[in-house]
Backbone as JSON Lines, residues from 0, in Angstrom:
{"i":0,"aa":"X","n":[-65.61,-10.13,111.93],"ca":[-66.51,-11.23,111.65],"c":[-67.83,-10.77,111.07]}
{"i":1,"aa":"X","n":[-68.18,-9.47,111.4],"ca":[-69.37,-8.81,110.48],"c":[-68.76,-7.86,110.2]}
{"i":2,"aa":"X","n":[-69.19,-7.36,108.97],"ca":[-68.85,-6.14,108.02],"c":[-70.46,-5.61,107.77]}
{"i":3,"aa":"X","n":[-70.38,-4.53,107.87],"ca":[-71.44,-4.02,107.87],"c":[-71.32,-1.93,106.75]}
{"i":4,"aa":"X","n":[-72.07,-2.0,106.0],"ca":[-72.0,-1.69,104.61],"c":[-73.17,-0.07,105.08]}
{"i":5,"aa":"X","n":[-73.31,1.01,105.01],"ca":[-74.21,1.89,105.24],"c":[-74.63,2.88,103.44]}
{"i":6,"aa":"X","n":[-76.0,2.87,103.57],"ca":[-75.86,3.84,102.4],"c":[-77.21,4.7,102.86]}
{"i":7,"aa":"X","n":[-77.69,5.46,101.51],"ca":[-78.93,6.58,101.44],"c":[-78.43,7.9,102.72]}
{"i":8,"aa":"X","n":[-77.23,8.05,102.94],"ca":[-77.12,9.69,103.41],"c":[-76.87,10.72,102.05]}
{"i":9,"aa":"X","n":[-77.08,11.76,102.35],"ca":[-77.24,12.77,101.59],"c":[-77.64,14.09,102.72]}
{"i":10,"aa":"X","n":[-78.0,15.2,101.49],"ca":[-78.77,16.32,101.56],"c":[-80.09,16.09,101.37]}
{"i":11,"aa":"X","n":[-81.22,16.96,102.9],"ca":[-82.05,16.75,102.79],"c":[-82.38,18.02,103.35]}
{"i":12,"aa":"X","n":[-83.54,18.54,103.02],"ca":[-84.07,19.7,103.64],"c":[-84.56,19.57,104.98]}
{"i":13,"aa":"X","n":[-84.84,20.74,106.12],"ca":[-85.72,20.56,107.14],"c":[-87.35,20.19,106.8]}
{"i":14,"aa":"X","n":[-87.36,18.94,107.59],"ca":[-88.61,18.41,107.36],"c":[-89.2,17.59,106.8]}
{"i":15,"aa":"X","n":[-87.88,17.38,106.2],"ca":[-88.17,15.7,104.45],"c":[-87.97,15.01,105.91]}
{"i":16,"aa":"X","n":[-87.99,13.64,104.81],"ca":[-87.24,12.55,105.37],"c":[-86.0,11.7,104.51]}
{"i":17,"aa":"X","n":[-85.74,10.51,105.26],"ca":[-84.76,10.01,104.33],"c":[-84.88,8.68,104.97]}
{"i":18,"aa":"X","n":[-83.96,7.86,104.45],"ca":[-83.96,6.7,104.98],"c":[-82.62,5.61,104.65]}
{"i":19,"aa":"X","n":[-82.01,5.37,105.51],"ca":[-80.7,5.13,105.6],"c":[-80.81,3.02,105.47]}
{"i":20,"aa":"X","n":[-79.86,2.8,105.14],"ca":[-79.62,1.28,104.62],"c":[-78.71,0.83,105.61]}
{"i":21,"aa":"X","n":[-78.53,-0.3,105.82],"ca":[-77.09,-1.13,106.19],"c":[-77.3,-2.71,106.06]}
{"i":22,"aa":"X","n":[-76.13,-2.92,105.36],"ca":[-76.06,-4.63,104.72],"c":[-75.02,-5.07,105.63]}
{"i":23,"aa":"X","n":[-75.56,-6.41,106.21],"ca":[-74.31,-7.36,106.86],"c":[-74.28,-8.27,106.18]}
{"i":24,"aa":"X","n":[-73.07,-8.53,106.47],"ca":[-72.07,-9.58,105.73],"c":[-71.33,-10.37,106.88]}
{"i":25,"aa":"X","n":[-71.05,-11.6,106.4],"ca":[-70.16,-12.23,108.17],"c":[-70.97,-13.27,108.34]}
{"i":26,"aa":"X","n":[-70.76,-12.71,110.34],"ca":[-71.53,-14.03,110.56],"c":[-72.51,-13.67,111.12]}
{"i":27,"aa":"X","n":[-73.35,-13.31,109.97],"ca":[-74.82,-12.77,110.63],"c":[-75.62,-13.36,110.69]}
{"i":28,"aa":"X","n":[-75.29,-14.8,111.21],"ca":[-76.37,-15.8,112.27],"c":[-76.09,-15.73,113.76]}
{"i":29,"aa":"X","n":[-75.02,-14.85,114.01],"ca":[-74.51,-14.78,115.13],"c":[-74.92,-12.8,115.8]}
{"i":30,"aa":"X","n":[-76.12,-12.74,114.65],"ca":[-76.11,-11.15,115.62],"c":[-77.41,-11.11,116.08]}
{"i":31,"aa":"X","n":[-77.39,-10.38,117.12],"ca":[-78.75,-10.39,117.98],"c":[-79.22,-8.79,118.29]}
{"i":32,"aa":"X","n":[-78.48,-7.66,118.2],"ca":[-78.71,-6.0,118.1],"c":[-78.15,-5.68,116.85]}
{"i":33,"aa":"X","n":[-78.96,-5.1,116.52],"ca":[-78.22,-4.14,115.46],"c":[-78.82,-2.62,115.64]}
{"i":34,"aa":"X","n":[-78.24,-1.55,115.21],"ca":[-78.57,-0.25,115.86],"c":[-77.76,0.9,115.08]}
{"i":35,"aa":"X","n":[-78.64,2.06,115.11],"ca":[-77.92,3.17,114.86],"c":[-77.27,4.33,115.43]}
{"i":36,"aa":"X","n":[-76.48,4.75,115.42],"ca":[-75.82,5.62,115.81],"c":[-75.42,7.28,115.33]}
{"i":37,"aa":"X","n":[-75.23,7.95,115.81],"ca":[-74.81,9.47,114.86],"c":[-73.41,10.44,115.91]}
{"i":38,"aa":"X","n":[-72.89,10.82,114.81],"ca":[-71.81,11.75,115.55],"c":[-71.59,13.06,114.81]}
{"i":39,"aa":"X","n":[-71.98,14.03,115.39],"ca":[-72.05,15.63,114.51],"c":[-70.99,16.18,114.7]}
{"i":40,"aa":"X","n":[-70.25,17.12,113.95],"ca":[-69.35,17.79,114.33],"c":[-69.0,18.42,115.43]}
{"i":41,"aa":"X","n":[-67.83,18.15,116.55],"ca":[-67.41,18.83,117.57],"c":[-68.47,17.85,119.01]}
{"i":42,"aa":"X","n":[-68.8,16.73,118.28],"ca":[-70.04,16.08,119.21],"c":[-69.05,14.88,119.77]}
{"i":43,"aa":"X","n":[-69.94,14.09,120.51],"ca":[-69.57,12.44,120.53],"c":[-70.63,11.86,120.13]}
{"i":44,"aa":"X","n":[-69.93,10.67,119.77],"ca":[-70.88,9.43,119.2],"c":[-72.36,9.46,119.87]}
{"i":45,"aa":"X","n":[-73.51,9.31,119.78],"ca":[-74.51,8.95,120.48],"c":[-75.33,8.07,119.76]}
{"i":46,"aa":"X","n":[-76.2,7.26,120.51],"ca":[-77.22,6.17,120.08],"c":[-78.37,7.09,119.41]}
{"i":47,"aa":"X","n":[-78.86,6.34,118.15],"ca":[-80.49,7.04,117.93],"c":[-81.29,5.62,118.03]}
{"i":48,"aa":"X","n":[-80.92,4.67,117.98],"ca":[-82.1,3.41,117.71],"c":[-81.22,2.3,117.91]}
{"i":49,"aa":"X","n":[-81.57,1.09,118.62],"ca":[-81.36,0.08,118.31],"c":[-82.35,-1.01,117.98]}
{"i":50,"aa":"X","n":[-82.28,-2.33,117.86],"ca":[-83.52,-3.3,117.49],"c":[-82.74,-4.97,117.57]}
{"i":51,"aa":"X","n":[-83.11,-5.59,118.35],"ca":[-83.1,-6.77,118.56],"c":[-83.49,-7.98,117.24]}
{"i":52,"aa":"X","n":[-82.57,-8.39,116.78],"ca":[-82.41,-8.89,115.76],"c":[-83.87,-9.96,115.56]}
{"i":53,"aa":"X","n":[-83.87,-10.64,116.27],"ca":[-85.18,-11.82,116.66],"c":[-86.14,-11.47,117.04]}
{"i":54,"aa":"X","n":[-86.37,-10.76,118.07],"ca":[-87.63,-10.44,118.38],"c":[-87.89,-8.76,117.74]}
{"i":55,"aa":"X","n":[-87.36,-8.04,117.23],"ca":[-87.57,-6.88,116.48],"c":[-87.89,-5.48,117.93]}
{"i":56,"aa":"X","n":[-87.61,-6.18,118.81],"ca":[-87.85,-5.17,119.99],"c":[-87.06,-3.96,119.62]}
{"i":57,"aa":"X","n":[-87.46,-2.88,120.24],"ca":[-86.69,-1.55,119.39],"c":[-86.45,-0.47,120.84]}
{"i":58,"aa":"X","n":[-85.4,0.39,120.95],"ca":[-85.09,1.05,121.41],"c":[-85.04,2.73,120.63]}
{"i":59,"aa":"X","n":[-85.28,3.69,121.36],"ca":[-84.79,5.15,120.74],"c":[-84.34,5.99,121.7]}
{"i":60,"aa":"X","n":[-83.48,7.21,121.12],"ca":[-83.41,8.06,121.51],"c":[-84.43,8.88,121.45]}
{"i":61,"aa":"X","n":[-84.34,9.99,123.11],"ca":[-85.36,10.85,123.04],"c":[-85.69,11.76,121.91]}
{"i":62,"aa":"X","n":[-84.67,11.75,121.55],"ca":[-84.61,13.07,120.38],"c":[-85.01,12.58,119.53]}
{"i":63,"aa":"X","n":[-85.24,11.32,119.02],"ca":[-85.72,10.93,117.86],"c":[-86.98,10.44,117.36]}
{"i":64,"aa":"X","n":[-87.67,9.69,118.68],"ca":[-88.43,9.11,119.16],"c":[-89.85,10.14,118.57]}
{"i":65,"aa":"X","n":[-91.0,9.46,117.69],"ca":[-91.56,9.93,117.07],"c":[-91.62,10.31,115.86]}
{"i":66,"aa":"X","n":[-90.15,10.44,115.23],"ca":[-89.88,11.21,114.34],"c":[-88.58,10.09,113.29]}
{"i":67,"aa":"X","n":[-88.67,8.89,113.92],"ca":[-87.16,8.12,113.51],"c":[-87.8,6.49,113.87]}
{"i":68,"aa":"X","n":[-87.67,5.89,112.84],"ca":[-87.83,4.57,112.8],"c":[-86.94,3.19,112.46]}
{"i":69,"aa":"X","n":[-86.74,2.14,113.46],"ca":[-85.53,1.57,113.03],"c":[-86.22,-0.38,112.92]}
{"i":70,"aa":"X","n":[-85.69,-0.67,111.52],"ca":[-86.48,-1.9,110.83],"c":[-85.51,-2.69,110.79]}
{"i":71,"aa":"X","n":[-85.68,-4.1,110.33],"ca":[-84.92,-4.85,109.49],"c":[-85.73,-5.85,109.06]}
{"i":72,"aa":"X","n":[-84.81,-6.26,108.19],"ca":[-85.13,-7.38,107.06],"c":[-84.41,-8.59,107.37]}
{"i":73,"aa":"X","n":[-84.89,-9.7,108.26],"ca":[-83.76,-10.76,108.56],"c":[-83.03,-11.56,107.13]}
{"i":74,"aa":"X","n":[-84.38,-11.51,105.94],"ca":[-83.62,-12.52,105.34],"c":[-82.69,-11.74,104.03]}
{"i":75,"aa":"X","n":[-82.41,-10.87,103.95],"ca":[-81.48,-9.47,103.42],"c":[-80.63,-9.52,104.59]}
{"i":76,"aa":"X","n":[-80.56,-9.26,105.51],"ca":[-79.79,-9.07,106.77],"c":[-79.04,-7.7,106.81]}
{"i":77,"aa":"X","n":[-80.38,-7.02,106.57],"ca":[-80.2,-5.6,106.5],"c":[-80.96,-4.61,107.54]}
{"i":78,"aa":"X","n":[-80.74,-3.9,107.82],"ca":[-81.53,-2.9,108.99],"c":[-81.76,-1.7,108.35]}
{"i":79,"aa":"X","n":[-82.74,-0.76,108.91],"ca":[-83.17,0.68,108.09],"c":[-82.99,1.5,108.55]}
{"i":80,"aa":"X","n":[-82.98,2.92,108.39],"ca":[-83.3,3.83,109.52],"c":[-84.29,5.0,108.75]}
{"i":81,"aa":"X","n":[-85.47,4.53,108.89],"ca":[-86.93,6.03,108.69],"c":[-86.82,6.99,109.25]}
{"i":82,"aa":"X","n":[-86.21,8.42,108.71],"ca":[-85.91,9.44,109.49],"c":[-87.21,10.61,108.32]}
{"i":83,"aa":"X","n":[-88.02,11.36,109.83],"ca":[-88.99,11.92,109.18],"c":[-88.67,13.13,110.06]}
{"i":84,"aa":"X","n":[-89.56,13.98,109.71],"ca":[-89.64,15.51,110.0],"c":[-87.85,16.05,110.06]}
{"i":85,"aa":"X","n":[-87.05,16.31,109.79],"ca":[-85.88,16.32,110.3],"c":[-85.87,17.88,110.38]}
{"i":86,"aa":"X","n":[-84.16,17.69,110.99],"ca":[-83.96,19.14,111.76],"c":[-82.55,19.22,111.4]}
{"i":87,"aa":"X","n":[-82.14,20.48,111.09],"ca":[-80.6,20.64,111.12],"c":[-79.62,19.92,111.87]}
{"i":88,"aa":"X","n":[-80.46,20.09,113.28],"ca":[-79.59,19.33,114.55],"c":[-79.43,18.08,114.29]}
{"i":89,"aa":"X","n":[-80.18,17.08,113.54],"ca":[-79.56,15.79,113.0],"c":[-78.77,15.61,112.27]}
{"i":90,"aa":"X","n":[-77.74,17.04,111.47],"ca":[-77.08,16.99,110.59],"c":[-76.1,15.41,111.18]}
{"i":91,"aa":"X","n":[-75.27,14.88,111.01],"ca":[-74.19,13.84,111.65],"c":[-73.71,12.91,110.51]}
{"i":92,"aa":"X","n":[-72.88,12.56,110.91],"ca":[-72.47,11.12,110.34],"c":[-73.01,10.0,110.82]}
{"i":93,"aa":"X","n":[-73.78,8.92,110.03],"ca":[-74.4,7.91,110.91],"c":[-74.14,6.77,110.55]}
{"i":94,"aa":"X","n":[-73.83,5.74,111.85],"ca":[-73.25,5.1,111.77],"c":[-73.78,3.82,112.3]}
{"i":95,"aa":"X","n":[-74.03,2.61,111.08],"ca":[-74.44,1.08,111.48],"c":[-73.7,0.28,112.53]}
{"i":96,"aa":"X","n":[-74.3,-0.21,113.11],"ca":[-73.45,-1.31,114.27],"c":[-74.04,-2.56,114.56]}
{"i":97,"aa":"X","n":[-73.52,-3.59,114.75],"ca":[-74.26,-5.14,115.09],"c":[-73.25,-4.97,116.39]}
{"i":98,"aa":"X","n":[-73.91,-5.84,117.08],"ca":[-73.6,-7.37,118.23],"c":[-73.73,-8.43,118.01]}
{"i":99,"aa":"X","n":[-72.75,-9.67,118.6],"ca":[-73.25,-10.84,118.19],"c":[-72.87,-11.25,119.58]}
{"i":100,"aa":"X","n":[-73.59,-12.62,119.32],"ca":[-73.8,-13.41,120.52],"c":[-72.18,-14.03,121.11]}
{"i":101,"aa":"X","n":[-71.62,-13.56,122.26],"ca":[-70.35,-14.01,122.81],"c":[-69.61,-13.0,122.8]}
{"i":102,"aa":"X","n":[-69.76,-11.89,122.56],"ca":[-68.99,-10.21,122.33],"c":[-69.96,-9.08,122.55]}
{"i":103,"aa":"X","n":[-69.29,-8.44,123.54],"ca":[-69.7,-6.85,124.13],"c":[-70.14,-6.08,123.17]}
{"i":104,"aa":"X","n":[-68.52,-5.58,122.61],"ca":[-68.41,-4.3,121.22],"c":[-69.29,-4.4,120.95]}
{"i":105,"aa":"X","n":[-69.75,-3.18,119.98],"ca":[-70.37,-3.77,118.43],"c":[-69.41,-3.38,117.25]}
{"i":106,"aa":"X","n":[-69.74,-3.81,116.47],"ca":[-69.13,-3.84,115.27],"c":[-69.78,-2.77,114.2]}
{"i":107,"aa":"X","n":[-68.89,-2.17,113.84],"ca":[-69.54,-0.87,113.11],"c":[-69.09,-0.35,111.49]}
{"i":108,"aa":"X","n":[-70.03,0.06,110.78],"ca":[-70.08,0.14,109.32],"c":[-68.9,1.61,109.28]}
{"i":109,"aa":"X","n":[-68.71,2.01,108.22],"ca":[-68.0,2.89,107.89],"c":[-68.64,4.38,108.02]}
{"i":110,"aa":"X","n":[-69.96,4.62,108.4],"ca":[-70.5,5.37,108.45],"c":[-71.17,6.39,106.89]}
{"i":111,"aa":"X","n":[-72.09,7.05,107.33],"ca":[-72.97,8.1,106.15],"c":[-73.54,9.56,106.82]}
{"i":112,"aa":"X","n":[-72.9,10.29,105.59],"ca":[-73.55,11.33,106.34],"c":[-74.82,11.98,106.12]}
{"i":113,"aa":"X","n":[-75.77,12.42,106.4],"ca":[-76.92,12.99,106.59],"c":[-76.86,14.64,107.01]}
{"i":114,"aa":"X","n":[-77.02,14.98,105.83],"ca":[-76.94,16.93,105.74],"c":[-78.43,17.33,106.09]}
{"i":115,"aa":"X","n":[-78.72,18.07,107.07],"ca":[-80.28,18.51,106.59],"c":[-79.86,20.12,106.7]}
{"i":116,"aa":"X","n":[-80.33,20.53,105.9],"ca":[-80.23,22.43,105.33],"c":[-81.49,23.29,106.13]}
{"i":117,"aa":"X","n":[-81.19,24.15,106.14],"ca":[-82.41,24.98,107.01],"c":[-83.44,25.63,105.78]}
């Protein structure tokens, strides 16, 4: 019922930044979180950010927190992810997700990966 679209991963050096996209599609009058996620090689999935669709309330991971910013645009119905100072250790695949109102899951984009080089 949402499709959700991820772009702007790449190669980035230690210390740039970058900044990651995701477009919903669906029924995105029906989402209330949307959030990011990352999974590195030999890792599991983990949360870096989420953000409350309406009120823009925002969540982070420790690890990111300071250094990682998570936006959206209601009337695009798109979300961001501001990733600054970076570190190898963020190398991952990252991955968009919504909730909507009446369902647990979330619903998740196809993912992007994010290289950072030493």
């Amino acid at each position: 019922q949402v499709q959700l679209v991820e772009s702007g991963g790449g190669l980035v050096q230690a210390g740039g930044s970058q900044r990651l996209s995701c477009a919903a599609s669906g029924r995105t009058s029906m989402m209330y979180v949307m959030g990011w996620f990352r999974q590195a090689p030999g890792k599991e999935r983990e949360v870096v950010a989420t953000i409350h669709w309406s009120s823009d309330s925002t969540t982070y991971a420790d690890f990111v927190k300071g250094r990682f910013t998570i936006s959206n645009n209601n009337a695009k119905n798109t979300v961001y992810l501001q990733m600054n100072s970076l570190r190898p250790d963020d190398t991952a695949v990252y991955y968009c997700a919504a909730r909507v109102l009446g369902r647990l899951a979330y619903y998740w984009g196809q993912g992007t990966q994010v290289t950072v080089s030493s």
